[in-house]
KOLKOL-225926 format. One record per residue (C-alpha): residue in one letter; x, y, z. Coordinates in steps of 0.001 Angstrom, whole numbers, plus 500000, padded with zeros to 6 digits. Layout:
# KOLKOL-225926
aXYZ
...
END
This chain:
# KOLKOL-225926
x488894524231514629
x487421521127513616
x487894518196510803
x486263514855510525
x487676511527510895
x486709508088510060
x488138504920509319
x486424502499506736
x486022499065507356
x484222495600506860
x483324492175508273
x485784490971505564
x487451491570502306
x485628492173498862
x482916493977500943
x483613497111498483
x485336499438500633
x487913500370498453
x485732501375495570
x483285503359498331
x486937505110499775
x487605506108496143
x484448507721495403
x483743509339499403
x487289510754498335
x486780512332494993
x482897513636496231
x484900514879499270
x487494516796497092
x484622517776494628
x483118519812497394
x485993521708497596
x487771519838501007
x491023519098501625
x490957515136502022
x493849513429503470
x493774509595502588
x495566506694504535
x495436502898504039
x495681500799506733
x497994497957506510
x501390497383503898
x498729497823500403
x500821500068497940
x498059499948495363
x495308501293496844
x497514504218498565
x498327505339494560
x494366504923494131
x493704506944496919
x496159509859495744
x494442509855492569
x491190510333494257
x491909512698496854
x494892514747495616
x496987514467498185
x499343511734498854
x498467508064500347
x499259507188503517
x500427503381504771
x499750502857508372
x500672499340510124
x501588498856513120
x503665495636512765
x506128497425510700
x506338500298512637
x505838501476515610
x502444502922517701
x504207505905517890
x505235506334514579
x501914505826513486
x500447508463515988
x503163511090514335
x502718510249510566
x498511510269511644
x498575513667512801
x501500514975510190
x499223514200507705
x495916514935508836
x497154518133510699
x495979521145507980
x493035518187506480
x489670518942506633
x488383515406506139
x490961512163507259
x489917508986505712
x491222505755506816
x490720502503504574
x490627499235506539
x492927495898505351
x490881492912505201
x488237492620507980
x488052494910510504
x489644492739513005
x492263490754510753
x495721491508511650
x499241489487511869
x498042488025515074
x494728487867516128
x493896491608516015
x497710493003516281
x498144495287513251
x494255495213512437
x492036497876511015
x490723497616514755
x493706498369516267
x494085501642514172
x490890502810515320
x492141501786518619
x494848504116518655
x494275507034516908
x490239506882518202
x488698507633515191
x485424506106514886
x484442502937512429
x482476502789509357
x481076499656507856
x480970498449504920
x478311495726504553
x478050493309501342
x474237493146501547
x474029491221497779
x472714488378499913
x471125489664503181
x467866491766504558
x467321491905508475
x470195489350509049
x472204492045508860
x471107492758512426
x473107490160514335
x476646490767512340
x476118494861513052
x475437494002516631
x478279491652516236
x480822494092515265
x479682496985517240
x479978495282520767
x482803492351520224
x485851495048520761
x484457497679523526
x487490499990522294
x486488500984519481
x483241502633517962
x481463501499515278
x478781504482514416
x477425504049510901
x476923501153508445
x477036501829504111
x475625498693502536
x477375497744499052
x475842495788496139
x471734496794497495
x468725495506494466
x466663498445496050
x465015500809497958
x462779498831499410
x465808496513499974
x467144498519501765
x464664499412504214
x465798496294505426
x468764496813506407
x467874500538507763
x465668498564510471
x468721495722510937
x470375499183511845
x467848500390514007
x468111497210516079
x471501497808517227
x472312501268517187
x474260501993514758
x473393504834512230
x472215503565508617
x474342506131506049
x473112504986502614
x474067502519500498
x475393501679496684
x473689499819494300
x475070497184491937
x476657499163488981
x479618496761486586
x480349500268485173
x481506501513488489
x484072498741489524
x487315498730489316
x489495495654487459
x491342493191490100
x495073491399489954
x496702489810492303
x496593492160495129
x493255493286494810
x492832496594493002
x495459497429490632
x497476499648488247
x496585499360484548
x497366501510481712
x494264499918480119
x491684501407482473
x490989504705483516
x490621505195486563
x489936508768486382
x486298508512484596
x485545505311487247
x486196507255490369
x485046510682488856
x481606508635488152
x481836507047491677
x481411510722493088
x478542511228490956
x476625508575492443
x477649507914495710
x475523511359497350
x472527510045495433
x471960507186498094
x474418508466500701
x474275510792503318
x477696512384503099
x476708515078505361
x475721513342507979
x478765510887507474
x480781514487508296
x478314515189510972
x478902512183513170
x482803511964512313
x483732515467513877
x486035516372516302
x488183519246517576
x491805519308516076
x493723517940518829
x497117519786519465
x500268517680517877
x502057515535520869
x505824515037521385
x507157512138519570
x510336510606518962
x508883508013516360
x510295509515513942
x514014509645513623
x515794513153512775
x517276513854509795
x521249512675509290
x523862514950509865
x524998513975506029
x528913514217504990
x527793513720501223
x524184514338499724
x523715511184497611
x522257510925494089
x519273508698494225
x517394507176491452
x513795505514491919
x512233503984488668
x508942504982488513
x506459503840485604
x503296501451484819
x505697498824485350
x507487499682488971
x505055501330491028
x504839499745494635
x506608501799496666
x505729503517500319
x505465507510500815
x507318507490504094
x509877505122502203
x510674507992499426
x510342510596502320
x513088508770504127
x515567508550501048
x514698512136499972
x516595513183503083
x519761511888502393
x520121513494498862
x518585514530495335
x516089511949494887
x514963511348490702
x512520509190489420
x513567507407485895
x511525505207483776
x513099501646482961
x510231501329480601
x510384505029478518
x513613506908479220
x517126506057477215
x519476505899480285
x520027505408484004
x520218509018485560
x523335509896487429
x523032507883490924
x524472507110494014
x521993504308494841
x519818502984492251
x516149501819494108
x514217499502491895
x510873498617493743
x507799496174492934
x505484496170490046
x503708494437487515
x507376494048484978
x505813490789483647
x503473492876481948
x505038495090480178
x508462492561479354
x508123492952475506
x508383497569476526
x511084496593479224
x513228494104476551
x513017496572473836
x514707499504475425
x517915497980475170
x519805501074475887
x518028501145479490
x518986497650480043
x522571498340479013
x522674501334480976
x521813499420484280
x523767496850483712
x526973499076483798
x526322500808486655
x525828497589488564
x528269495628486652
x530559498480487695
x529726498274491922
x526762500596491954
x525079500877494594
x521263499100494061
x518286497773496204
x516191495962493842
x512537494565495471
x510485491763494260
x509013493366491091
x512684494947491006
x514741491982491418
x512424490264488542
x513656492841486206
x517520492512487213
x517404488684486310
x518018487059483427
x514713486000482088
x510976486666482974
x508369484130482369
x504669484994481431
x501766483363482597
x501606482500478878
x504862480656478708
x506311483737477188
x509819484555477328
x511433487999477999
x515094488859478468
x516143491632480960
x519104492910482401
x520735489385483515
x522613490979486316
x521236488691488546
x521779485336487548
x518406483945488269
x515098483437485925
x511599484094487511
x508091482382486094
x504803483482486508
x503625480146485034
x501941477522487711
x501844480710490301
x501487480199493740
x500575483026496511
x503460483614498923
x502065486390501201
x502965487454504751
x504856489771506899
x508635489869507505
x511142489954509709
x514559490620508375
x517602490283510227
x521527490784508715
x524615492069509617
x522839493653513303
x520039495462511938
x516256494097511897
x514124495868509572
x510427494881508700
x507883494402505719
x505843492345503810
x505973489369501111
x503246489549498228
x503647487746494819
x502762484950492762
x506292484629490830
x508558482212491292
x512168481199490830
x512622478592487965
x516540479231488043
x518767480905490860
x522312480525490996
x522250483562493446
x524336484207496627
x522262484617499620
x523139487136501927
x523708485494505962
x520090486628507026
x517474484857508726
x514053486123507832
x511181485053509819
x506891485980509606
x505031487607512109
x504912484489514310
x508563484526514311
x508574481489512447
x511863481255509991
x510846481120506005
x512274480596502406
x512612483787501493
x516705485473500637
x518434488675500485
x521033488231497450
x523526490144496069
x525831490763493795
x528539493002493693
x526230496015495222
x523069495066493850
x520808493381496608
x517517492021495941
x514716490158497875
x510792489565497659
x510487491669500889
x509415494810500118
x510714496558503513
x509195499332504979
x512072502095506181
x509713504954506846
x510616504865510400
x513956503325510476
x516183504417508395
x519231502049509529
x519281500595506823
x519602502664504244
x522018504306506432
x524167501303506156
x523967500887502318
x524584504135501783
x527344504062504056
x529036500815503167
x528480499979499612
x528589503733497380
x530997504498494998
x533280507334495621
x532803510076493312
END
């Protein structure tokens, strides 16, 4: 049996690879496939993008918060009953943590599936010649086997960059033209989630147009391989031998949507797993562990405030020792105040006694490494809030960034609510929601 495989890249970000994953997706699905999508990297936007396109869950992939071998196993999980596997790249195809380490390179690397460009040709003919040649023969490990050129004037433009590809050796698969009405709106962390657009008629036109000037079938063609049988693992750790199957709550709306598949995989295993909406529904569900991930809360604050019965309904199970993990996005919401980029005020839950601004926003971005009480777990830091108040006890951690280099950033807590910036990634360790769970529940 066969499938193909191919992981989409560029020189660098804002090339257009997401939008081009979105559409290859849906045209994919539209021809009846099954499409498996993954995202390379910690992104936990694109991944809900890509399950809107494909129909079939997102996939994170990174190798610097887990492990080669976990990312082997999850790879061929996934991709096992696909027809079609597509990888999206993180930044440039050779970015990572360090040098390379964690890249969209490395991926390639170690699952050898073969590289697509992306090329941002707005500005370029036949000088795309010495960056393809560039690419193709920097990193002998990997394959680079067709270019797509993004944001092309014409036809005759490019011809161009059909010869630039002729040059080097790599295959010339089409292109996309500049179109405003097929991208998609930006914030923050590149693509985003917006009740204000739809997505569905952008990525639904995407498929339209991308097999007018791209040869999908070749793209198949030169992307096909045998289905290799699974190999043995032990990446992935077994489920608990539970005493208790926990209640677990995960809010889930426009406002709280950055969370990791392998992440609600993981917790589904140790219980009944519901998802509530802080934004829409009247009252915390009945929980063992309340899991309140990243989002956008700041914009919907005046929604959040106004559902006071929410707010009071959180702020007795916590006020009464339940059991809550609260991320970024998450801990925002369990403070006291958020700040708008406006200057606007909005009061939440004020279990956390701490007040976060988006005003005079600065990026704090990076990968983490977090160590408490004998555990080290991993993930990544991505926002532009801020603490204008904390009053918050900090947790005896140290947390350090890929270079092992010590930084700001604090687990708090209070009572049994913990909260960081970090959003950690637990899809392959599960030790520490092993020791929440294990430590800090209520007894029912």
């Amino acid at each position: 049996m066969q499938s193909s495989h191919f992981l989409i890249s560029a020189p660098s970000s804002n090339s257009g690879k997401t939008t081009l994953t979105l559409g290859l997706l849906r045209a994919l699905k539209n021809r009846g496939l099954s499409v498996q999508p993954f995202k390379c990297g910690p992104d936990y936007i694109d991944t809900q993008h890509h399950t809107t396109a494909s129909g079939n869950p997102g996939i994170n992939m990174d190798t610097f918060m887990a492990s080669e071998a976990h990312v082997r196993d999850i790879y061929e999980q996934y991709s096992e009953t696909a027809d079609v596997s597509v990888t999206e790249g993180v930044m440039g195809l050779f970015d990572g943590a360090d040098k390379m380490k964690g890249s969209s390179a490395a991926i390639a690397e170690l699952l050898d599936i073969p590289v697509i460009l992306v090329i941002n040709a707005k500005s370029m003919a036949y000088s795309a010649a010495p960056l393809l040649y560039g690419f193709k023969n920097f990193y002998n490990k990997i394959r680079v086997v067709g270019a797509i050129f993004n944001f092309v004037s014409t036809a005759s433009h490019y011809r161009f960059l059909q010869e630039a590809c002729e040059e080097v050796g790599i295959e010339a698969l089409g292109y996309l033209p500049k179109n405003e009405a097929l991208s998609i709106p930006s914030r923050h962390l590149g693509l985003h989630i917006s009740a204000e657009t739809d997505y569905e008629i952008i990525i639904e036109k995407l498929a339209e147009e991308i097999p007018k000037t791209i040869n999908i079938d070749r793209l198949l063609e030169i992307s096909t391989r045998e289905i290799l049988p699974k190999t043995e693992s032990i990446a992935v750790s077994k489920n608990p031998v539970l005493a208790k199957k926990y209640k677990i709550a995960i809010a889930r709306d426009e406002a709280f949507t950055f969370t990791y598949h392998q992440n609600i995989e993981v917790l589904s295993s140790f219980g009944e797993v519901t998802f509530f909406s802080p934004m829409h529904d009247k009252i915390l569900p009945e929980t063992d562990f309340l899991y309140l991930p990243g989002g956008y809360p700041e914009l919907f604050g005046k929604v959040l405030r106004a559902n006071k019965s929410m707010l009071e309904s959180i702020q007795s199970y916590c006020f009464k020792g339940g059991l809550t993990f609260a991320e970024c996005g998450g801990l925002m919401y369990l403070g006291n105040e958020i700040i708008t980029s406006e200057g606007i005020n909005f009061r939440m839950t004020g279990i956390l006694d701490c007040t976060t601004s988006m005003e005079n926003s600065k990026l704090t971005l990076g990968y983490r490494i977090v160590q408490w009480n004998n555990l080290e777990m991993k993930g990544h830091e991505f926002h532009y809030s801020r603490f204008v108040k904390n009053t918050l006890r900090a947790e005896s951690v140290i947390i350090k960034n890929a270079k092992g280099i010590e930084v700001e950033t604090q687990l708090f807590r209070k009572l049994n609510t913990f909260a960081s910036y970090v959003h950690l990634y637990w899809g392959e360790n599960r030790s520490f929601i092993e020791y929440l769970l294990e430590n800090f529940t209520q007894s029912r």
